[in-house]
N, C-alpha and C positions, 0 to 999 in steps of 0.2 A: 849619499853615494847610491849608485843606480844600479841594478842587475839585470842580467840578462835571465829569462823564465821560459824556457823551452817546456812548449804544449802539445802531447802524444795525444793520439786518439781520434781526430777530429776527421769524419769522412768527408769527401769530397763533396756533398750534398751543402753541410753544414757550412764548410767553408767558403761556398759560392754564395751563402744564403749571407755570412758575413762579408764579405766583398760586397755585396750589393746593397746593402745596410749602409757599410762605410763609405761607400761611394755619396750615396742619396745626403747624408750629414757633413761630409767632406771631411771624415775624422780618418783614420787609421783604424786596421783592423788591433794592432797595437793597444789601443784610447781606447775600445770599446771592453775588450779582454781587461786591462787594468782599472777601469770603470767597474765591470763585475768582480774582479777582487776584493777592491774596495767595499763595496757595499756589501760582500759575502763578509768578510772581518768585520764590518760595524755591523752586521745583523747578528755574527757569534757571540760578540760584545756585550750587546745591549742583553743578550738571552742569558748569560750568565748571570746566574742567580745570585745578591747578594741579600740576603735576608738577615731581619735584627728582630731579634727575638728576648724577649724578659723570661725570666725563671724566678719564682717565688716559692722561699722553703724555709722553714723554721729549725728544722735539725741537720745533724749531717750526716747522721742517716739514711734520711731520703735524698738527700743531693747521692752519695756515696753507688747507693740503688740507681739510680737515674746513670750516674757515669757508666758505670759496669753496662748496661747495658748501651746507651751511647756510644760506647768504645766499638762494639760488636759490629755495630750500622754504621758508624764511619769507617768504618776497615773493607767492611764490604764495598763502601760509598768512592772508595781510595783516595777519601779527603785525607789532606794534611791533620790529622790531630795536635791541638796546642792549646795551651793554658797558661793565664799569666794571672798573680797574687800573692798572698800573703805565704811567703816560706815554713814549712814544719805544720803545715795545716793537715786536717786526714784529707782533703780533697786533695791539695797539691802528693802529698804522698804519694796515694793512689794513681790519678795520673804518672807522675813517676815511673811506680813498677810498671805501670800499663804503655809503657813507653811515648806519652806525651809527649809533644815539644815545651820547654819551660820558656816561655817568651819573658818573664819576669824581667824587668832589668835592676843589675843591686847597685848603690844598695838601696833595697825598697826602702818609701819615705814613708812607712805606717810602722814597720815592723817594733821599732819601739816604742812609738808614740798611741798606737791604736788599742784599743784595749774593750773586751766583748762585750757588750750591753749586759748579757747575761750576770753578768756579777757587777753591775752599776748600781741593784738595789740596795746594794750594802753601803753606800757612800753614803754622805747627805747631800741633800740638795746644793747645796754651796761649794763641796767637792768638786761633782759634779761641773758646775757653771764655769768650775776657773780650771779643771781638766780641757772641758770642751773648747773654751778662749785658746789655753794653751795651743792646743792641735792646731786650730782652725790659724793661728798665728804665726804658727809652724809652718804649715801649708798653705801656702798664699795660690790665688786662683794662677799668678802664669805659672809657677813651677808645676801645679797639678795638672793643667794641661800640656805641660812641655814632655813629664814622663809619660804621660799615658800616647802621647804621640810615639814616643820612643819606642815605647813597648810596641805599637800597632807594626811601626815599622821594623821592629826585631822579626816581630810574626811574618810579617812579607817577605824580607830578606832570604829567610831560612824554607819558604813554605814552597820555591821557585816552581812559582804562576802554579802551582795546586790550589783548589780550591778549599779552604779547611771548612773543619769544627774545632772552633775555637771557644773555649769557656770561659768569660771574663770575672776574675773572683777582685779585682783591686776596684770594679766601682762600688760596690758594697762598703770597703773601707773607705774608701770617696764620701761616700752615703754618712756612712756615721758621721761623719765629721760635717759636712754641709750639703744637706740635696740640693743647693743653689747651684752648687759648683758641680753637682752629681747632675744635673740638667744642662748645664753649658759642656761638658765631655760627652755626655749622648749626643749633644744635636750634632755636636765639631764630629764623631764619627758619622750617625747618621747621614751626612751632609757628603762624606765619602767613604764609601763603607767599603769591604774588598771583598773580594770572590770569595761565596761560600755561606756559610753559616754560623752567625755569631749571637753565643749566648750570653747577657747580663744578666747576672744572678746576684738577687739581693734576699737577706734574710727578712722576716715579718716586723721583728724586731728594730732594722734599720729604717721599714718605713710607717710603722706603727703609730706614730704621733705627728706625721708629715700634713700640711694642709690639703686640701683634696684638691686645689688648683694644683698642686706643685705635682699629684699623684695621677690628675688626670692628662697632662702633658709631659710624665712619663710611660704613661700606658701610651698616650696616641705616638709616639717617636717607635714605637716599636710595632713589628709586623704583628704579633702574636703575645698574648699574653699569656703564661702559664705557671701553674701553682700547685707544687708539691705535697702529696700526701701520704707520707709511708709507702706503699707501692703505685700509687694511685696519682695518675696526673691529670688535672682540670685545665680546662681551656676557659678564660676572661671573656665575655665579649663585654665591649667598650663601644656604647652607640648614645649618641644626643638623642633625647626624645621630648614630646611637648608635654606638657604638663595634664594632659588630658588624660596620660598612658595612664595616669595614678589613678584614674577612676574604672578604666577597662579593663573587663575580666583576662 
Protein backbone atom coordinates (compact mmCIF):
# COMPACT_ATOMS: atom_id res chain seq x y z
CA UNK A 1 0.00 0.00 0.00
CA UNK A 2 1.23 3.33 -1.11
CA UNK A 3 1.27 6.87 0.83
CA UNK A 4 0.98 10.07 0.11
CA UNK A 5 4.33 12.09 1.78
CA UNK A 6 3.73 15.85 1.77
CA UNK A 7 7.32 17.72 1.61
CA UNK A 8 7.59 21.52 3.64
CA UNK A 9 10.45 23.53 3.01
CA UNK A 10 11.59 23.42 -0.29
CA UNK A 11 12.20 27.11 -1.99
CA UNK A 12 11.55 28.02 -5.18
CA UNK A 13 15.25 27.94 -6.31
CA UNK A 14 15.47 24.21 -5.28
CA UNK A 15 12.25 23.28 -6.77
CA UNK A 16 12.97 24.64 -10.20
CA UNK A 17 16.42 23.07 -10.05
CA UNK A 18 14.27 19.64 -9.45
CA UNK A 19 11.84 20.26 -12.40
CA UNK A 20 14.66 20.59 -14.62
CA UNK A 21 16.52 17.51 -13.35
CA UNK A 22 13.18 15.55 -13.92
CA UNK A 23 12.65 16.87 -16.98
CA UNK A 24 16.28 16.07 -18.58
CA UNK A 25 15.67 12.06 -17.16
CA UNK A 26 12.03 12.10 -18.07
CA UNK A 27 11.18 10.91 -14.37
CA UNK A 28 8.95 12.80 -11.98
CA UNK A 29 9.85 15.07 -9.43
CA UNK A 30 8.00 12.25 -7.37
CA UNK A 31 10.89 9.29 -8.54
CA UNK A 32 13.53 11.44 -7.66
CA UNK A 33 12.35 12.51 -4.01
CA UNK A 34 11.38 8.67 -3.40
CA UNK A 35 14.75 7.56 -4.87
CA UNK A 36 16.50 9.74 -2.17
CA UNK A 37 14.43 8.22 0.63
CA UNK A 38 15.27 5.00 -0.34
CA UNK A 39 18.87 5.39 -0.37
CA UNK A 40 18.60 7.68 2.89
CA UNK A 41 16.94 4.32 4.83
CA UNK A 42 19.45 1.89 3.33
CA UNK A 43 22.31 4.18 4.22
CA UNK A 44 20.66 4.38 8.06
CA UNK A 45 20.58 0.70 7.77
CA UNK A 46 23.77 -0.39 6.81
CA UNK A 47 25.23 2.23 9.64
CA UNK A 48 23.54 0.55 12.35
CA UNK A 49 25.99 -0.98 14.35
CA UNK A 50 25.57 -4.72 14.81
CA UNK A 51 28.61 -5.83 16.62
CA UNK A 52 29.57 -9.52 18.26
CA UNK A 53 31.82 -9.49 20.59
CA UNK A 54 33.35 -12.65 23.03
CA UNK A 55 33.81 -11.97 26.79
CA UNK A 56 36.23 -14.46 28.58
CA UNK A 57 36.05 -14.86 32.47
CA UNK A 58 36.84 -17.33 34.93
CA UNK A 59 34.89 -16.21 38.05
CA UNK A 60 31.60 -14.41 38.47
CA UNK A 61 33.11 -11.97 40.17
CA UNK A 62 34.53 -10.32 37.44
CA UNK A 63 31.65 -10.89 34.94
CA UNK A 64 29.32 -9.45 38.17
CA UNK A 65 32.02 -6.15 37.94
CA UNK A 66 31.89 -5.81 34.27
CA UNK A 67 27.71 -5.83 34.48
CA UNK A 68 27.48 -3.13 37.12
CA UNK A 69 29.17 -1.16 35.18
CA UNK A 70 27.90 -2.18 31.69
CA UNK A 71 24.41 -1.55 33.03
CA UNK A 72 25.64 2.39 33.68
CA UNK A 73 26.80 2.80 29.62
CA UNK A 74 23.90 1.17 28.37
CA UNK A 75 21.38 3.41 30.12
CA UNK A 76 23.12 6.14 29.01
CA UNK A 77 23.54 4.49 25.42
CA UNK A 78 19.37 3.92 25.69
CA UNK A 79 20.03 0.50 24.41
CA UNK A 80 17.56 -2.19 25.20
CA UNK A 81 19.25 -4.09 28.19
CA UNK A 82 18.68 -7.96 27.93
CA UNK A 83 20.02 -11.17 28.91
CA UNK A 84 19.40 -14.72 28.18
CA UNK A 85 20.83 -18.10 30.31
CA UNK A 86 21.09 -20.22 32.87
CA UNK A 87 18.10 -19.32 35.64
CA UNK A 88 19.26 -18.56 39.58
CA UNK A 89 22.71 -17.68 38.28
CA UNK A 90 24.43 -14.51 40.29
CA UNK A 91 24.58 -13.03 36.73
CA UNK A 92 21.11 -13.69 35.80
CA UNK A 93 20.08 -12.36 39.27
CA UNK A 94 21.89 -9.29 38.97
CA UNK A 95 20.63 -8.27 35.76
CA UNK A 96 17.34 -8.96 37.31
CA UNK A 97 17.49 -6.40 40.10
CA UNK A 98 19.07 -4.20 37.37
CA UNK A 99 16.09 -4.45 35.60
CA UNK A 100 17.22 -6.50 32.45
CA UNK A 101 15.17 -7.96 29.87
CA UNK A 102 15.14 -11.96 30.74
CA UNK A 103 15.07 -13.21 26.97
CA UNK A 104 15.53 -16.73 28.33
CA UNK A 105 13.01 -18.92 26.94
CA UNK A 106 11.65 -21.93 29.71
CA UNK A 107 11.97 -24.26 29.91
CA UNK A 108 15.69 -23.92 29.54
CA UNK A 109 17.30 -27.28 28.05
CA UNK A 110 20.61 -27.14 30.39
CA UNK A 111 19.15 -26.24 33.63
CA UNK A 112 19.06 -29.89 34.74
CA UNK A 113 21.17 -31.44 32.51
CA UNK A 114 24.34 -28.87 32.79
CA UNK A 115 26.33 -29.09 35.50
CA UNK A 116 29.73 -26.58 36.48
CA UNK A 117 33.16 -27.86 35.30
CA UNK A 118 34.24 -26.48 38.58
CA UNK A 119 33.24 -29.65 40.51
CA UNK A 120 33.94 -32.26 37.62
CA UNK A 121 37.35 -32.82 39.36
CA UNK A 122 35.61 -34.90 41.88
CA UNK A 123 34.19 -37.46 39.25
CA UNK A 124 36.27 -40.06 37.47
CA UNK A 125 37.12 -39.93 34.29
CA UNK A 126 34.34 -42.42 33.23
CA UNK A 127 31.68 -40.38 35.11
CA UNK A 128 32.67 -37.86 33.42
CA UNK A 129 32.46 -39.43 29.60
CA UNK A 130 28.99 -41.02 30.09
CA UNK A 131 27.73 -37.60 31.91
CA UNK A 132 29.12 -35.72 28.88
CA UNK A 133 27.35 -38.52 26.02
CA UNK A 134 24.36 -38.09 28.12
CA UNK A 135 23.85 -34.12 27.62
CA UNK A 136 25.22 -34.04 24.23
CA UNK A 137 22.28 -36.91 23.56
CA UNK A 138 19.95 -34.76 25.22
CA UNK A 139 20.76 -32.04 23.14
CA UNK A 140 20.81 -32.84 19.59
CA UNK A 141 22.33 -30.00 17.33
CA UNK A 142 18.62 -28.94 15.60
CA UNK A 143 16.85 -28.55 18.99
CA UNK A 144 20.02 -26.39 20.06
CA UNK A 145 19.69 -24.33 17.27
CA UNK A 146 15.96 -24.09 17.33
CA UNK A 147 16.09 -22.53 21.05
CA UNK A 148 18.76 -20.36 20.77
CA UNK A 149 16.86 -18.91 17.58
CA UNK A 150 13.86 -18.61 19.84
CA UNK A 151 15.64 -16.82 22.34
CA UNK A 152 17.19 -14.20 19.63
CA UNK A 153 13.86 -13.77 18.54
CA UNK A 154 12.28 -13.31 22.13
CA UNK A 155 15.03 -10.38 22.29
CA UNK A 156 13.84 -8.75 19.06
CA UNK A 157 10.12 -8.90 19.84
CA UNK A 158 10.39 -7.22 23.06
CA UNK A 159 13.57 -4.72 22.32
CA UNK A 160 10.97 -2.73 19.38
CA UNK A 161 13.66 -1.78 16.78
CA UNK A 162 16.03 -0.49 19.95
CA UNK A 163 19.23 -1.30 19.54
CA UNK A 164 20.48 -3.48 22.83
CA UNK A 165 23.09 -4.79 25.02
CA UNK A 166 22.61 -8.07 25.16
CA UNK A 167 24.66 -10.71 27.32
CA UNK A 168 24.60 -14.08 26.00
CA UNK A 169 25.13 -16.60 29.14
CA UNK A 170 23.31 -19.97 27.33
CA UNK A 171 26.45 -20.40 24.62
CA UNK A 172 28.65 -21.21 27.42
CA UNK A 173 26.33 -23.99 28.40
CA UNK A 174 26.23 -24.72 24.56
CA UNK A 175 30.10 -24.80 25.07
CA UNK A 176 30.21 -27.41 27.82
CA UNK A 177 28.40 -29.74 26.23
CA UNK A 178 30.01 -29.38 22.54
CA UNK A 179 32.11 -26.43 20.92
CA UNK A 180 31.08 -28.10 17.64
CA UNK A 181 27.57 -27.04 18.14
CA UNK A 182 28.89 -23.92 20.12
CA UNK A 183 30.48 -22.87 16.58
CA UNK A 184 27.49 -23.72 14.35
CA UNK A 185 25.17 -21.09 16.80
CA UNK A 186 27.94 -18.38 16.35
CA UNK A 187 28.25 -18.44 12.65
CA UNK A 188 23.93 -18.90 12.30
CA UNK A 189 23.93 -15.61 14.49
CA UNK A 190 26.98 -14.02 13.13
CA UNK A 191 25.51 -14.65 9.73
CA UNK A 192 22.35 -12.22 11.12
CA UNK A 193 23.11 -10.44 13.81
CA UNK A 194 20.59 -7.58 15.16
CA UNK A 195 20.94 -4.01 16.17
CA UNK A 196 23.29 -3.25 18.75
CA UNK A 197 25.66 -4.99 20.79
CA UNK A 198 26.00 -8.54 21.63
CA UNK A 199 28.09 -10.27 24.15
CA UNK A 200 29.16 -14.13 24.29
CA UNK A 201 30.57 -14.85 27.28
CA UNK A 202 32.28 -18.09 28.01
CA UNK A 203 34.18 -19.20 31.01
CA UNK A 204 38.12 -20.37 30.76
CA UNK A 205 37.17 -23.44 31.94
CA UNK A 206 34.57 -24.00 29.01
CA UNK A 207 37.25 -23.47 26.61
CA UNK A 208 40.25 -24.79 28.27
CA UNK A 209 40.90 -28.14 26.60
CA UNK A 210 39.27 -26.97 23.07
CA UNK A 211 41.58 -27.59 19.97
CA UNK A 212 43.07 -24.34 18.92
CA UNK A 213 41.32 -24.75 15.36
CA UNK A 214 38.06 -24.79 16.98
CA UNK A 215 39.43 -21.63 19.26
CA UNK A 216 40.78 -19.79 16.60
CA UNK A 217 37.40 -19.69 14.41
CA UNK A 218 35.69 -18.61 17.43
CA UNK A 219 37.85 -15.66 18.09
CA UNK A 220 37.77 -14.71 14.12
CA UNK A 221 33.48 -14.92 14.12
CA UNK A 222 33.69 -12.20 16.64
CA UNK A 223 34.49 -8.39 16.23
CA UNK A 224 36.51 -8.19 19.53
CA UNK A 225 37.87 -10.49 21.74
CA UNK A 226 38.06 -9.74 25.56
CA UNK A 227 39.07 -11.37 28.77
CA UNK A 228 38.33 -10.63 32.14
CA UNK A 229 40.40 -9.90 35.16
CA UNK A 230 38.99 -9.05 38.53
CA UNK A 231 38.71 -5.34 37.65
CA UNK A 232 40.72 -5.46 34.67
CA UNK A 233 39.74 -5.91 31.04
CA UNK A 234 42.24 -7.22 28.18
CA UNK A 235 41.68 -6.79 24.59
CA UNK A 236 42.74 -10.40 22.27
CA UNK A 237 44.28 -9.53 19.14
CA UNK A 238 43.93 -12.40 16.89
CA UNK A 239 46.22 -11.95 13.61
CA UNK A 240 47.81 -14.71 11.11
CA UNK A 241 51.51 -14.18 10.82
CA UNK A 242 54.49 -15.86 8.85
CA UNK A 243 56.65 -17.85 10.60
CA UNK A 244 59.57 -15.43 10.40
CA UNK A 245 57.63 -13.18 13.14
CA UNK A 246 59.17 -16.05 15.60
CA UNK A 247 62.54 -14.92 14.95
CA UNK A 248 61.99 -10.86 14.95
CA UNK A 249 62.54 -8.92 17.77
Amino acid sequence: MTHNLIIRGFDDQVHEKLGEIANQRGVSINSIVKDAVDVWLKRQQSEVPRKHHLVIYSDDESMMRLLKSMDKLAKEGNLFRCFFGTPNTPSSKLLSRLNWYDGTVKPYPYSSVTRARDGEHELSLQQQQTQTQARIQAQSQKNIMKYCSKVVDNVISNANNNQVCCMDFVINDVGNDSLKYTLMVEKAYDDNRIAGLMYCTYKTNTLINSEIKDLIELFEMHDQVFILMEDEIYKLHITKENIHKLFLS
